[in-house]
N, C-alpha and C positions, 0 to 999 in steps of 0.2 A: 196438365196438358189441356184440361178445358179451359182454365182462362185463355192459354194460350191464344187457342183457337178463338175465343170470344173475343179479345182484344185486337185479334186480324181481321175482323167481319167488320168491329166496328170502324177500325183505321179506315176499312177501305170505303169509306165514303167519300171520296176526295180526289178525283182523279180523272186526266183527258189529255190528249195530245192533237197535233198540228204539225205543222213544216216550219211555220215561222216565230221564233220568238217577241212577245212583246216588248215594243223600247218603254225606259220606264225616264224617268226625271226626277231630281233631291227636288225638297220644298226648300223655297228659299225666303220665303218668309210666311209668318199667320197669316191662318184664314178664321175664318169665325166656323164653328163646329159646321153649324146647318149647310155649309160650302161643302165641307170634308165629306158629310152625310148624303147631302145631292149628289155632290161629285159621283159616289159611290156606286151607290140605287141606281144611276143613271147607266150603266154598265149592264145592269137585269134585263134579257133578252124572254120572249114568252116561247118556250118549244113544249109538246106532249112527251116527249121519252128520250132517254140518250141509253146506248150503250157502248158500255166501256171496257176497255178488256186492262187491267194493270199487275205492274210486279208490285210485290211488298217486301221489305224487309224487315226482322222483327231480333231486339236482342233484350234478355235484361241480365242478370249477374248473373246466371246460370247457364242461360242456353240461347243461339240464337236459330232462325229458320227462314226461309226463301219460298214464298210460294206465287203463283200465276190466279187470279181470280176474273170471273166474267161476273162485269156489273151492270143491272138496269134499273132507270128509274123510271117510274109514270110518274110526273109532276104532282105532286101534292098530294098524293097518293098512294105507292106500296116502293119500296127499294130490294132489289132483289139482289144476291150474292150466291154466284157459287163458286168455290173453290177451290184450287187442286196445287200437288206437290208430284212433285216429278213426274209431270201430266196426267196422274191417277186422282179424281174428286175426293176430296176427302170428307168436303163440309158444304153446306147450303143454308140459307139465310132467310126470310122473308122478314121486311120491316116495313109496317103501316100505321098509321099515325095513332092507332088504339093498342098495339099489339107488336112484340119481340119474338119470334121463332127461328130456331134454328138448329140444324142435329148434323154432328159427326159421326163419319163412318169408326173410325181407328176404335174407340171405344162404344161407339153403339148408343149413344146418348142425343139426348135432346134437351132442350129447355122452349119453355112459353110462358111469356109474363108481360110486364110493362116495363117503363122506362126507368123503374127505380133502381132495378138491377145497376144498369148502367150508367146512368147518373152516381152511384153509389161509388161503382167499382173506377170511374175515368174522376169523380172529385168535383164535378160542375153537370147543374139541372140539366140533362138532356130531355128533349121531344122527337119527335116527325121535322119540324119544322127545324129545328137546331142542325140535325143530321144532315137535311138537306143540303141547308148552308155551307156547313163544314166539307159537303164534299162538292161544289159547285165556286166556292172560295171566298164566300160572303162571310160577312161577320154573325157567327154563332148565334147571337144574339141583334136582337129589332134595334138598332141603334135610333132609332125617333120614340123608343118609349123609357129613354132617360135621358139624364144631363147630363153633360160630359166638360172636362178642358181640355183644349187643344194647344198644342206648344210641338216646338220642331226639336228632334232629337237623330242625331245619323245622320241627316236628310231627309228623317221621315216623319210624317204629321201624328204626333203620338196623340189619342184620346185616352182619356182616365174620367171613372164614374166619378161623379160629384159626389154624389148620396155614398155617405162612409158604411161598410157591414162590415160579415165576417169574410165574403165574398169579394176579392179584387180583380178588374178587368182592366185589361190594355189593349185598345186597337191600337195598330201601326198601316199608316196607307205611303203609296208612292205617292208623287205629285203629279203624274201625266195624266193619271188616269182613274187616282185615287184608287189602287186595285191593292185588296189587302195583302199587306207583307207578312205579319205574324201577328200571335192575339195571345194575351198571358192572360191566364184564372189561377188567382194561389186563394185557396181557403187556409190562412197558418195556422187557425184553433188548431185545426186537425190536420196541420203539417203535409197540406197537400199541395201539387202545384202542373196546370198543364198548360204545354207548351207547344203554340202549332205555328210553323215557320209554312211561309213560302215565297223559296229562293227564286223561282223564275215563272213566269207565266206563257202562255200563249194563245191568240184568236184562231178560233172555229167556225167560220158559218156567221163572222159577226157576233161572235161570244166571248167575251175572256175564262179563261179556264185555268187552273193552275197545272203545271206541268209537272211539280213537284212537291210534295207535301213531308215534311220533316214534324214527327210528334215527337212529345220526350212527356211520358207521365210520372211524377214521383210520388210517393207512397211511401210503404215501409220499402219497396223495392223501387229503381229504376228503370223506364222499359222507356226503350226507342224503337219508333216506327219509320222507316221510309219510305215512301209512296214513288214509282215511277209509273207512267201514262205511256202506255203501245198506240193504242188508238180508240177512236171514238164517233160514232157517225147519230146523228137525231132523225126524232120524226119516222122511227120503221115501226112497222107493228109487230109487237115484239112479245113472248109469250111470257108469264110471270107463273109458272104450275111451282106447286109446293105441296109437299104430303112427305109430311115422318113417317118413314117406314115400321113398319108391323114389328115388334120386338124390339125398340129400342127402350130404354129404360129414361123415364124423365130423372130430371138433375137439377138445383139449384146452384147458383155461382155467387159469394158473398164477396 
C-alpha cells in the first residue's frame, strides 16, 4: 500500500484545466531538431505558483484506486500534494529540489530522502527540475543539452537521442504548437520502460497545459496512471505547511 500511495504523489505532477481545448496540427514535413526545440521552449510562460486541484486514477495487476488530490507549486522551488479518498486525506507530500517527504495516515508512516528512491522505483533519473516538467508538460528532460533526430512518425515530430546508452528516449510533439504528445524511457538492461502520453491539451492565462496525462510504468509489475485536471488558477499566495505528525514510524520504499 505504500508504493501505492508513493506512485500517486508522484503521478500527480502533471495536471491543469480550462474551457477551451487546444487545436493541434500533423507535421507535414522535417524540421531541423533546433525548429522542433524552439518551437517548444517558446510555449514557457514565467508565473510564481499554480494551484491545482485533480482526479487520478491508478490500476496495476492487483488492485486499482480513485483519489482527489490538491496540488501547489512555487516555481523552482517546493511542489506540494495533499491527498484524499472519498474526501477524507489520506496522504501529504512536500517536494523540493534537495529533498522527498511525505506520510500517510492509513498506516501511519512516512518517508524522507532524495530523488534516488524514485528515480529507482519509476526507472529514469528524476530531480526537482524533471518533476516539474512532467507536470507542466514539457519534456522531462533539457532537450538543448543533447542531440537528437528528427523524422515524422503519426503526424508527429518524433526526437530520438543520438548519443547510444542503456537509456532510451523519445520525444513526440504536435506541429501547431510543438506541444508534447508523449515521451518513452526504456532502460532494457533492466527491462524497464515509462510511458507518459498526453492525449489533449489546453490554454490558461496564455499557458498551455496538458488536460490529460496517461502514464503506464513497467517493471516486474504494470501500473497505469491517469491523470484528469478540475481546475487551476496562478499567481495566489498560497501556503505550502508540512510537518509529519508525532508517532509516525519512518519507512523506506525500494
Amino acid at each position: 500500500m505504500n508504493k501505492i500511495f508513493l506512485v500517486l504523489l508522484i503521478a500527480l505532477f502533471c495536471a491543469c484545466k480550462s474551457k477551451k481545448l487546444v487545436g493541434e496540427a500533423s507535421a507535414n514535413k522535417e524540421l531541423a531538431t533546433v525548429k522542433v526545440v524552439q518551437g517548444h521552449y517558446e510555449n514557457l510562460k514565467d508565473f510564481s505558483t499554480v494551484n491545482i486541484r485533480v482526479n487520478a486514477k491508478y490500476k496495476d495487476d492487483r488492485q486499482s484506486h480513485s483519489i482527489n488530490a490538491d496540488i501547489r507549486i512555487k516555481k523552482d522551488e517546493m511542489i506540494w500534494i495533499n491527498v484524499k479518498m472519498l474526501g477524507f486525506p489520506i496522504a501529504k507530500a512536500l517536494i523540493t529540489p534537495n529533498k522527498v517527504s511525505y506520510y500517510e495516515k492509513i498506516g501511519n508512516t512516512y518517508f524522507e530522502g532524495d530523488f534516488s528512491m524514485l528515480s529507482n522505483w519509476l526507472g529514469t533519473d528524476l530531480d526537482f527540475n524533471k518533476v516539474q516538467n512532467l507536470f507542466l508538460g514539457n519534456a522531462i528532460d533539457d532537450l538543448t543539452k543533447q542531440n537528437y533526430n528528427t523524422s515524422i512518425e503519426e503526424g508527429l515530430y518524433k526526437m530520438v537521442e543520438k548519443k547510444k546508452s542503456t537509456t532510451e528516449k523519445e520525444f513526440y510533439f504536435e506541429a501547431a504548437n510543438f506541444l508534447l504528445k508523449k515521451e518513452n524511457i526504456n532502460q532494457n538492461d533492466k527491462n524497464r520502460k515509462l510511458e507518459i502520453a498526453y492525449p489533449t491539451h489546453l490554454k490558461h492565462d496564455d499557458v498551455f497545459l496538458p488536460e490529460q496525462i496517461n502514464i503506464k510504468a513497467v517493471q516486474d509489475t504494470q501500473i497505469h496512471i491517469d491523470l484528469y485536471y478540475k481546475s487551476v488558477t496562478f499567481n495566489e499566495d498560497l501556503s505550502f505547511s508540512f510537518t509529519i505528525p508525532n508517532g509516525y514510524d519512518s519507512i523506506s520504499v525500494e
